[in-house]
N, C-alpha and C positions, 0 to 999 in steps of 0.2 A: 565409364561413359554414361550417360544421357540414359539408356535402357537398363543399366543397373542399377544408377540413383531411383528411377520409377519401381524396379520390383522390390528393390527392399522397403522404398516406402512404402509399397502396396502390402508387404508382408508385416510391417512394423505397425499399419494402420487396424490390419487384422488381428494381429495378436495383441494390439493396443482394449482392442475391442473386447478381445475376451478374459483382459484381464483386468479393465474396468467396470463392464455391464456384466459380461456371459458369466466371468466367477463370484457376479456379487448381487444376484438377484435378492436374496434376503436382504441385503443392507438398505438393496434402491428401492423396496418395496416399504422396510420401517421407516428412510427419509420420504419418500413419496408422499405416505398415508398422513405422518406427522404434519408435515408442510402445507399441506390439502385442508389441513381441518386447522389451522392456526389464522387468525385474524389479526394478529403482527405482520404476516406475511402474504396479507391478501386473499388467504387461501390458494395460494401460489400452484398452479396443477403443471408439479415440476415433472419432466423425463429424463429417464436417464441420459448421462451428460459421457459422451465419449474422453476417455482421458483423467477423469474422477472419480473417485471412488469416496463414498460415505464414511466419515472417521464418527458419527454421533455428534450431541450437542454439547457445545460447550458449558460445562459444569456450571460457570457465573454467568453468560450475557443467555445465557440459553439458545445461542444460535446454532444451528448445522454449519460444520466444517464440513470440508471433502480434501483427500490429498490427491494432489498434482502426479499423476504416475510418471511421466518422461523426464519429470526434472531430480529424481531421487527417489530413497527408498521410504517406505510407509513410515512416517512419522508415529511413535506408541507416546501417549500418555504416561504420567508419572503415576506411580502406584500412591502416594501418600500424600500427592496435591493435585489442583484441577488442573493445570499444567502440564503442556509437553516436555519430553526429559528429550530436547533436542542435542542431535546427532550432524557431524559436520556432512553425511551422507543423505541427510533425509532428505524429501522432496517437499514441495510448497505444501504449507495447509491454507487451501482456500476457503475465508467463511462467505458464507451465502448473507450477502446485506440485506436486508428487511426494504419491502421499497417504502416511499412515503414523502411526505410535503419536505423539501428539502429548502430550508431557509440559510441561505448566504450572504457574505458581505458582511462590513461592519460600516457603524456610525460614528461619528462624535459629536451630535449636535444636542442627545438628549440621553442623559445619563441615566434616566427610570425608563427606558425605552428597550429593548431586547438589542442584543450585539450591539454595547457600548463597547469604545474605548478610545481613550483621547488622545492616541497615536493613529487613529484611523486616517487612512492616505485614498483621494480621492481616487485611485486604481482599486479601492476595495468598496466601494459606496457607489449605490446605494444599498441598503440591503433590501432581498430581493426574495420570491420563492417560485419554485419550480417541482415538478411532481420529478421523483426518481422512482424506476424499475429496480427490480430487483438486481442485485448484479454480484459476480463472485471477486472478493479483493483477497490478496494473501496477508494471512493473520502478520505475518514479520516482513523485512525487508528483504529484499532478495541478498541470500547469503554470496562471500565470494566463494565459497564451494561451490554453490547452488549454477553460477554464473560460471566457474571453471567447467564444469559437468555438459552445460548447456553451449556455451561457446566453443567450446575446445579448446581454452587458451586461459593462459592463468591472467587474473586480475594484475597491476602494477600491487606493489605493496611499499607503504611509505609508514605501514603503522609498528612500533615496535615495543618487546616486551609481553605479549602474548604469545603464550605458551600454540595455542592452537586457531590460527586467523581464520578458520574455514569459517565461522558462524559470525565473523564481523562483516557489516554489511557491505556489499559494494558500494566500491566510490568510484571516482577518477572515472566516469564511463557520460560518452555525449550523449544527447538524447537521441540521435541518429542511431548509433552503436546496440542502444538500448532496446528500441524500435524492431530493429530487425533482427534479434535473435528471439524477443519475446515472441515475434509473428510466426519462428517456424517451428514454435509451441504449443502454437492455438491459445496465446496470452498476447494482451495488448498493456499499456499505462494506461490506468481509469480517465476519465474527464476531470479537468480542475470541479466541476461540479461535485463528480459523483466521490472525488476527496475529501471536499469538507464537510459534506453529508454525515459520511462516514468517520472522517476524524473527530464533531463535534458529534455525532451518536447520541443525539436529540437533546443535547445539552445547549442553550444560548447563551454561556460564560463564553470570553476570549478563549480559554483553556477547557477542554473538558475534564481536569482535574477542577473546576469550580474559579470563584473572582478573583480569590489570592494565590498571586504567582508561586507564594513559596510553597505550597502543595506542590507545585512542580520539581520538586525533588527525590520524588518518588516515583515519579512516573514517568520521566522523558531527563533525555542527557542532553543538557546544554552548557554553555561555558561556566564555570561553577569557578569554587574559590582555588581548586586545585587548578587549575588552567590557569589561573590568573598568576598563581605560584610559580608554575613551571614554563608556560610556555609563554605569555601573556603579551601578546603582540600589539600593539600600541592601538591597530584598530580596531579591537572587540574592543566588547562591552560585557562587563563579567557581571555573575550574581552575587551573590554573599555564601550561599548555602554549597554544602558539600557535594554531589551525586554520587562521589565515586570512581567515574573515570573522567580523566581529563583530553581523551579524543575517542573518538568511536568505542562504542559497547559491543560484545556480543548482542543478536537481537536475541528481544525479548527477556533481556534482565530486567526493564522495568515493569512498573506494573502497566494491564492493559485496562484500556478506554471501554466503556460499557459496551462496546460493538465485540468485543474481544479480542483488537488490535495492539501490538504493540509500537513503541518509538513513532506514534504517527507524529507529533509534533515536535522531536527532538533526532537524536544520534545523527543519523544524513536525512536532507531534504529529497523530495521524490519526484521524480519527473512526472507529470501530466500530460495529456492532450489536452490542444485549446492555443487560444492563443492572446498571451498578453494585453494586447490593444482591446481586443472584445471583451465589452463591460457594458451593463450586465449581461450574464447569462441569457441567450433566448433560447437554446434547446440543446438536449445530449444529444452529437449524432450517433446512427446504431445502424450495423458496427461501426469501426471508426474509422474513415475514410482518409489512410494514408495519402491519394494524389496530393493533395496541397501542400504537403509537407517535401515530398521529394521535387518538386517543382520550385521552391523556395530555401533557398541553403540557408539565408539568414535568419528564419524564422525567429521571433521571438516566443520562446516554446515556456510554458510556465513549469517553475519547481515548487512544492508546498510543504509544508511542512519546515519547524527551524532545523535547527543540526549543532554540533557540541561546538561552534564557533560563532553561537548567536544568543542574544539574552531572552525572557520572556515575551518582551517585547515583540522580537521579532519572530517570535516561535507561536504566535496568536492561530488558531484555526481558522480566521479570516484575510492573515496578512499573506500580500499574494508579491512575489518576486518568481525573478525564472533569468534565464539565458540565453544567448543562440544556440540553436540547436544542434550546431557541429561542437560546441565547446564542451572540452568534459570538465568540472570541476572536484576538487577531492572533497567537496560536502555534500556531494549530490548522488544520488541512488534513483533505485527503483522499488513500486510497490507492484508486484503484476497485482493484473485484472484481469477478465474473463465474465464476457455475456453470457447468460444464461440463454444458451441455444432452446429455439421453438422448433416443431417438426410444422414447416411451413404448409398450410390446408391449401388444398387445389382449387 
């Protein structure tokens, strides 16, 4: 009943507590100090964060990661690279985004001008800037283990030939679906803003693999030559170049983005908060204020990011598409997010 959903969660919130903050005072004392004295990050004067616990920095983008405790177990580093030696059991590693001038949108009208590109579609123009906070995004996509663990219910599975599905990302899920089990995590979907910030990680190319597309073969899975072999459905549009897999990856096979994200522009695209029609950007709400969205079934709710059934083109860190919000599609996922909690002054 009603009084034992309350005491377990009152129990689970406690012993949440001390097995994020109360067992890890050392940890939240070297990310504290570190993040205080950094001018990348504002001098960020972070508190311990219920629910996280400090993994260190990552080895290349130099950011602090924290793992997600309710949605898995402690994510370990590989011993012989900077890289996680990811487990279908781990829980999210959320990296702490640096805040900062966040410039979005793309142009077509001037090619020596920052965010060219002459696929640019009046829904992504003008380009535009805005200050971003700080804010915690998970390095990978949410796995369907991760999403099993958390929902209580296994994902649909349509992918085949993978010895072990747990670390392919979710698909096939709405963005209603998505919405509401991330909220009884204490995780939300970032802002279409605070995505492309974060996906282009101070880079102004289309790609933050740089101008030319074919770098992107190393770093994000999209429809490549093998899809066009095997499965190649009359309406993509394929590239030339190999990647590797011809539908969904494991996360985090390819290489990560200077933020230290993986697949933000490629494998599945990511549901965001926001909403289609609003252009440009005039502010992140904080937090993210679900009414409007359960009041509104058809919302047009935006997805970002490409996914291994779209070309370069459409994999741009500015190009913006999305769907109603009850619809689930099988190229679309999730990135969670999570505010960086303040202890509000009186």
């Amino acid at each position: 009943g009603l009084l034992e959903d309350v005491l377990r969660r009152r129990e689970l919130s406690a012993s949440l507590w001390q097995r994020s903050i109360g067992d890890e005072e050392v940890a939240w004392r070297d990310a504290i100090d570190d993040i205080a004295a950094r001018p990348d990050y504002g001098h960020l004067q972070l508190e311990p964060q219920l629910g996280l616990v400090p993994l260190g920095q990552d080895p290349e983008s130099g950011l602090w990661e924290f793992w997600h405790v309710l949605s898995g177990t402690r994510p370990e580093r590989d011993a012989n690279t900077p890289r996680f030696d990811l487990e279908p059991d781990n829980g999210l590693v959320m990296v702490l985004v640096p805040p900062g001038l966040a410039r979005v949108g793309t142009q077509a009208e001037d090619p020596s001008a920052p965010h060219y590109h002459p696929a640019a579609t009046p829904m992504e123009s003008p380009v535009h800037e805005l200050e971003c906070e700080s804010f915690f995004l998970s390095k990978y996509e949410l796995t369907r283990a991760q999403w099993s663990r958390m929902a209580g219910s296994e994902p649909p599975l349509e992918e085949l030939g993978i010895s072990d599905p747990g670390l392919l990302p979710l698909d096939a899920i709405s963005w209603f679906d998505s919405v509401g089990v991330l909220y009884r995590f204490g995780l939300s979907l970032p802002h279409e803003l605070q995505w492309e910030y974060a996906a282009r990680a101070g880079t102004s190319d289309p790609w933050w693999t740089g101008p030319d597309p074919s770098a992107l073969a190393f770093g994000e899975n999209l429809a490549d030559a093998s899809a066009k072999a095997e499965l190649a459905p009359a309406s993509w549009s394929f590239e030339e170049w190999e990647d590797g897999f011809r539908r969904a990856a494991p996360v985090g096979t390819y290489e990560p983005n200077p933020f230290g994200l993986h697949d933000v522009l490629g494998n599945v695209a990511e549901w965001c908060t926001g909403d289609l029609s609003e252009y440009p950007f005039e502010a992140i709400p904080r937090p993210v204020d679900l009414g409007p969205y359960v009041e509104v079934t058809d919302r047009q709710c935006p997805a970002r990011g490409g996914d291994f059934s779209q070309n370069a083109a459409r994999s741009r860190a500015g190009y913006r598409a999305g769907s109603v919000s009850g619809v689930a599609s099988s190229f679309t996922g999730v990135r969670p997010a999570r505010s960086v909690e303040r202890t509000e002054s009186p």
